[in-house]
BATIDO-416090 format. One line per field, with one value per residue (C-alpha): residue number from 0; residue in one letter; x, y, z. Coordinates in steps of 0.05 Angstrom, whole numbers, plus 5000, padded with zeros to 4 digits. Example, Ala and Ser with C-alpha at 12.3 -4.5 7.8 and 13.67 -1.06 7.14 Angstrom:
! residues 2
k: 0	1
r: A	S
px: 5246	5273
py: 4910	4979
pz: 5156	5143
***
This chain:
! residues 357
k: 0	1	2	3	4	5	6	7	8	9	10	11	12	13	14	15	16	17	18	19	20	21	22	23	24	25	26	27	28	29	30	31	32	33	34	35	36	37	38	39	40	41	42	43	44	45	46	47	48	49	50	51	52	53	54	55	56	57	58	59	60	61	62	63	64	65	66	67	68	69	70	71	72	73	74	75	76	77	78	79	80	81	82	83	84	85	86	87	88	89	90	91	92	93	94	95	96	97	98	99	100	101	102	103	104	105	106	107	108	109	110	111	112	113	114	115	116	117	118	119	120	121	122	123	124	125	126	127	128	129	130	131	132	133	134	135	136	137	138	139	140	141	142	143	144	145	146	147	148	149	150	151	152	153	154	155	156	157	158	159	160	161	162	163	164	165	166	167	168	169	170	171	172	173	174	175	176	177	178	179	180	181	182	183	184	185	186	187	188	189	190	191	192	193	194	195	196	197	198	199	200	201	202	203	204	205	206	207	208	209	210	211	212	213	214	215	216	217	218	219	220	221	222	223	224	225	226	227	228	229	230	231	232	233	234	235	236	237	238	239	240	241	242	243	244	245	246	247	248	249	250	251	252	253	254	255	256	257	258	259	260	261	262	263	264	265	266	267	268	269	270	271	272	273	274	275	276	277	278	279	280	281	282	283	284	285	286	287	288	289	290	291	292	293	294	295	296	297	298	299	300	301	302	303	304	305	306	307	308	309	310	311	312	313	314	315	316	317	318	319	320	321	322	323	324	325	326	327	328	329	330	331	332	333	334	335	336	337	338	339	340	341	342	343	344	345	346	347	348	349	350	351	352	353	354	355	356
r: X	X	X	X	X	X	X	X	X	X	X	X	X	X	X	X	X	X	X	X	X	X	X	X	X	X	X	X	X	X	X	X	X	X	X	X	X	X	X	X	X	X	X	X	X	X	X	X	X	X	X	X	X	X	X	X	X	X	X	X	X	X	X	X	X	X	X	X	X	X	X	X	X	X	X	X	X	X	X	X	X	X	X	X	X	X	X	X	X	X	X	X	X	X	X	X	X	X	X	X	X	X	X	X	X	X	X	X	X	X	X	X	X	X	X	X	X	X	X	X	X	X	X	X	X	X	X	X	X	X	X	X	X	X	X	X	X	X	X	X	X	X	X	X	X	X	X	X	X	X	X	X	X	X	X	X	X	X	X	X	X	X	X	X	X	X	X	X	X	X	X	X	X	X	X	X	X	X	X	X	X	X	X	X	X	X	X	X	X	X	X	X	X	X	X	X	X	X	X	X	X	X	X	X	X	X	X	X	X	X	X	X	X	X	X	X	X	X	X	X	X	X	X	X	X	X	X	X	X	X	X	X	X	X	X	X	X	X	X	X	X	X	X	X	X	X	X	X	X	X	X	X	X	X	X	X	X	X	X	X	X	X	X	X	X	X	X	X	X	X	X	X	X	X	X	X	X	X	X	X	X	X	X	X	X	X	X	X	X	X	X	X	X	X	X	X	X	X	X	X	X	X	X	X	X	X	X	X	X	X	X	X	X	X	X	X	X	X	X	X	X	X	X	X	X	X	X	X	X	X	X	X	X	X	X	X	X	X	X	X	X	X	X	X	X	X	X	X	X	X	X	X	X	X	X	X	X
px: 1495	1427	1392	1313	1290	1226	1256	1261	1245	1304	1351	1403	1409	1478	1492	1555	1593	1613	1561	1542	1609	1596	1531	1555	1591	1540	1492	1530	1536	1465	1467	1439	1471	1454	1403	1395	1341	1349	1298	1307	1290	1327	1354	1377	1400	1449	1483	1488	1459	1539	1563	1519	1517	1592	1584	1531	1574	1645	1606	1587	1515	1480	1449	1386	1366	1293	1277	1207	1178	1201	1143	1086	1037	1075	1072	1007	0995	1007	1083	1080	1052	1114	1170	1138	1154	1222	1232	1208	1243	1302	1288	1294	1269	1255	1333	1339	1334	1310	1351	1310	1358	1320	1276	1204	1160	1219	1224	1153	1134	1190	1181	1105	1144	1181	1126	1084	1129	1129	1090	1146	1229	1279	1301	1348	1329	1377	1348	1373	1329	1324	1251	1262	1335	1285	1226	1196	1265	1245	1199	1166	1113	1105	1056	1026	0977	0905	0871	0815	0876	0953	0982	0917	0943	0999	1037	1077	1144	1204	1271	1331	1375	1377	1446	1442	1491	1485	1530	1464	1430	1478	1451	1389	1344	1331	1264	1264	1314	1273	1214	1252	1266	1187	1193	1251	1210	1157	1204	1220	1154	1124	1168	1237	1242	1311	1325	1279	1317	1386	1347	1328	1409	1427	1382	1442	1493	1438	1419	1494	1488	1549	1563	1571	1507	1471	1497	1476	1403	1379	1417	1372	1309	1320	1327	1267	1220	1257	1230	1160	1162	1196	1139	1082	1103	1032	1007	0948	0970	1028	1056	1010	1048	1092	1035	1034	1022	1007	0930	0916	0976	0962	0895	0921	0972	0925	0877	0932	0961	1041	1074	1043	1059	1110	1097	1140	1120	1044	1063	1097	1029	0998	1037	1035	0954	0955	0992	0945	0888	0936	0937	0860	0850	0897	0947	1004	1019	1008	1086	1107	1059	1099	1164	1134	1116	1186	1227	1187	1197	1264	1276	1243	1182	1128	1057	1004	0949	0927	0864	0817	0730	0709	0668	0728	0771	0722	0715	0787	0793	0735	0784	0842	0869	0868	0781	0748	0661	0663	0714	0796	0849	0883	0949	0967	1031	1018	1074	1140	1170	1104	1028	0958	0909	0845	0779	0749	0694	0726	0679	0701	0782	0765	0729	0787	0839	0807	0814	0744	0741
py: 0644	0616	0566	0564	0485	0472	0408	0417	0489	0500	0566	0595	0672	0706	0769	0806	0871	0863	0813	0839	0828	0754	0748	0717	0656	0650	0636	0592	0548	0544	0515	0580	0594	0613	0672	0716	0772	0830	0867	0922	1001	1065	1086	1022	1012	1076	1060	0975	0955	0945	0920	0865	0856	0840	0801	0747	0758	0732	0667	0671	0681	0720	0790	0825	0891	0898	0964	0979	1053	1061	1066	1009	1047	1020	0941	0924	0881	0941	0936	0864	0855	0897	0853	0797	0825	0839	0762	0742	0795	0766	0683	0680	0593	0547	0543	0617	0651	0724	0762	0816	0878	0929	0935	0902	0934	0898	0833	0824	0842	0800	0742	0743	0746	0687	0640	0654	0658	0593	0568	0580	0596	0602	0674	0709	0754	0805	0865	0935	0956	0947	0931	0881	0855	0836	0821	0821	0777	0714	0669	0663	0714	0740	0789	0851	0902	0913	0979	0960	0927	0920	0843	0819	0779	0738	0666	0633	0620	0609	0638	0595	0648	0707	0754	0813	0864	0918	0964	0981	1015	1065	1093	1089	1165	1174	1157	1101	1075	1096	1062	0986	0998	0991	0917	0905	0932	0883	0821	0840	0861	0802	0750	0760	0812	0800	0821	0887	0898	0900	0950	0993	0996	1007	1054	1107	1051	1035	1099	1111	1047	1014	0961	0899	0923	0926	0853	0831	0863	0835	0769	0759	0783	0737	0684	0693	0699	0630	0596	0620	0611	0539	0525	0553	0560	0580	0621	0579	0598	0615	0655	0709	0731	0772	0802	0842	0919	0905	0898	0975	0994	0965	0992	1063	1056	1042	1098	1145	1129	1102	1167	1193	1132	1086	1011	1024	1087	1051	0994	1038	1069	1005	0977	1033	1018	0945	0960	1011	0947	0904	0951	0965	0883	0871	0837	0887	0942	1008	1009	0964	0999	1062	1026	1004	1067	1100	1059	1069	1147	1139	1107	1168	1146	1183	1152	1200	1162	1195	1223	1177	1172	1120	1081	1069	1048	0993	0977	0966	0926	0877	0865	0848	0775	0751	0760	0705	0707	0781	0770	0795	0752	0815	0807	0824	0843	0794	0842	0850	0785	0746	0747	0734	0727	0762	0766	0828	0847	0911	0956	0927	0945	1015	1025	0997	1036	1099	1108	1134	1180
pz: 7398	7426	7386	7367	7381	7334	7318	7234	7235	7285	7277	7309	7323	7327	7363	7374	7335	7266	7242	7176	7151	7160	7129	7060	7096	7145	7100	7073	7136	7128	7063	7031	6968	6890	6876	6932	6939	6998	7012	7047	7043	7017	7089	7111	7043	7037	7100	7097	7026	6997	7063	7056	6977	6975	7035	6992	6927	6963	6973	6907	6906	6856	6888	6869	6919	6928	6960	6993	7022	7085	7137	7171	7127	7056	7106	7056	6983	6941	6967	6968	6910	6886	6921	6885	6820	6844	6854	6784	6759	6794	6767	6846	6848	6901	6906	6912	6992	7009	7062	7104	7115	7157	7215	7232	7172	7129	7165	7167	7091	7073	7110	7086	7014	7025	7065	7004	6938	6904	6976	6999	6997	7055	7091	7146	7191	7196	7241	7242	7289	7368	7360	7307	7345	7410	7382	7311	7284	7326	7323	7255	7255	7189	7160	7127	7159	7134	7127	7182	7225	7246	7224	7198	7140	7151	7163	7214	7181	7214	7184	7175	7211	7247	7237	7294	7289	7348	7308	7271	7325	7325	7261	7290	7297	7373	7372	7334	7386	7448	7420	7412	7494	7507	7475	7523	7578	7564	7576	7644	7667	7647	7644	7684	7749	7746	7682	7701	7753	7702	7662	7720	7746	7675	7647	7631	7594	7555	7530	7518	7474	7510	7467	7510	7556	7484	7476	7540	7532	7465	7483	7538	7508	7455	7500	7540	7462	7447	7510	7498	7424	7434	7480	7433	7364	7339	7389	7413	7485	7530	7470	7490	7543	7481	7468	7538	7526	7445	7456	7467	7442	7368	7366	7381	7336	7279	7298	7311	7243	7250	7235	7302	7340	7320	7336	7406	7424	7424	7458	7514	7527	7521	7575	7624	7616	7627	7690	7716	7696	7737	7792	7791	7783	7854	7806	7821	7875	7868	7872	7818	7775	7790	7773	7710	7684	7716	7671	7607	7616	7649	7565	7543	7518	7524	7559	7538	7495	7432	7424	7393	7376	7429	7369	7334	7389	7405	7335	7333	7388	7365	7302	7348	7327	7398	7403	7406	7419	7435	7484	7496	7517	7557	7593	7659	7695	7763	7807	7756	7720	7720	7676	7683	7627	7628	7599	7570	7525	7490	7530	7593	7572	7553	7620	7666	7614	7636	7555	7550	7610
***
């Protein structure tokens, strides 16, 4: 178990095999009882939804399942606008708690759901995905995507739990399992060489989804988004460092359109470009930019950027949340297991990317 300090917003986040048997009484422990809402989608539904429905009802909580399209492209108001009448429908109160079964376009709609119904109503995290297991569960960031940009409308809201389960990723399609390894990636390029290093020496158990290696991994990247998010709840700094490989990879992934690139799969390719910036800037070798890229492929992601109109690249990037007066807050891979923040107009980036050539 590791433990989120933000003194009241505190939360703890379990991990091991087995969990979602345990949600019910779990919540519990937390206090979180009465009318319960779970939102969740029609995949993750069919293979967990009754799992975790009895689970709430032995603790005697009253269930209502809230299903959303499965996809980012449904992440917008129309579907929130829908899981909203799914809570009325339900009498869900300011008593009442909303439980997010599913991966990151789930966690993120329905955390935006909860920060926002009645200003407000308490949730749990519980991620099916890798992505959402090692990144998108923790730390409070909440949202729904825009058509002109990726996260643009949201709230910082903490959950009161998160519930992982690594016995969900093994229902996981390929890709979609692939693509949550670029978000481990990032934490050891730019935060921990010695976790890198583990990935590097364990690139085969991982793809084999040994259990207790799957344990160990999002443990530790869970871990290292607690100390940052502990340290910079808001974002107004040293969080950035999460957002290594997102800054090109999120503007790609909403040109490409997210059935071409899953979030992953775009932050992969974003990554293997901030290192070649990193290299070209003297922060990293020529070598560790090699190892970089070696493990993202040795995961079996693919690095080639999509084709995309130079106008609407740049556009995209001047609508990136982390502008400010024209200017990027880009980060850096300083060698492996360390940053550096940058300063780019988005013409400079695509230049140094190579993007445009």
């Amino acid at each position: 178990m590791l433990t989120v300090n933000l003194g009241a917003n505190s939360y703890d986040i379990l991990i091991d095999r087995g969990n979602l048997t345990s949600i019910g009484r779990r919540c519990a422990d937390e206090g979180l009882t009465g009318r319960v809402a779970v939102i969740t989608n029609p995949t993750v539904a069919a293979l967990y939804g009754d799992q975790v429905r009895q689970s709430l009802s032995d603790a005697g909580n009253a269930v209502s399942m809230i299903q959303i399209p499965d996809g980012e492209e449904y992440k917008n108001s129309a579907t929130l606008n829908s899981v909203y009448d799914g809570l009325i429908d339900a009498d869900l109160d300011r008593n009442s708690f909303i439980v997010a079964l599913g991966g990151g376009v789930v966690g993120d709609l329905a955390g935006f759901a909860a920060a926002t119904y009645m200003r407000g109503i308490p949730f749990v995290q519980v991620p099916t995905t890798l992505l959402a297991q090692v990144d998108s569960s923790v730390g409070g960031k909440t949202a729904i995507d825009h058509p002109r940009g990726k996260n643009l409308v949201g709230a910082f809201f903490q959950p009161r739990l998160v519930l992982i389960d690594v016995e969900t990723l093994t229902t996981l399609p390929e890709r979609e399992f692939r693509a949550g390894l670029a978000e481990v990636v990032k934490y050891g390029v730019a935060l921990d060489y010695t976790f890198f290093d583990y990935l590097e020496q364990h690139v085969a158990s991982v793809l084999a989804m040994d259990r207790e290696c799957l344990i160990q991994v999002v443990h530790r990247c869970c871990q290292l988004k607690a100390n940052v998010v502990e340290l910079d709840e808001r974002e107004t700094g040293l969080r950035a460092v999460l957002n290594y490989g997102h800054t090109l990879g999120h503007a790609l992934e909403t040109l490409a359109g997210y059935r071409q690139l899953v979030h992953g799969e775009a932050v992969g390719i974003g990554m293997m470009l901030a290192a070649r910036i990193s290299v070209a800037l003297g922060h990293c070798s020529a070598a560790e930019g090699v190892r970089i890229t070696a493990l993202l492929t040795s995961f079996g992601l693919r690095l080639t950027p999509p084709a995309v109109e130079r106008p609407r690249l740049l556009d995209a990037l001047s609508k990136d949340k982390k502008g400010r007066n024209g200017t990027l807050s880009f980060i850096c891979n300083q060698g492996i297991g360390s940053y550096v923040v940058e300063k780019f107009t988005p013409e400079q980036l695509l230049a140094l990317s190579g993007l445009e050539v």
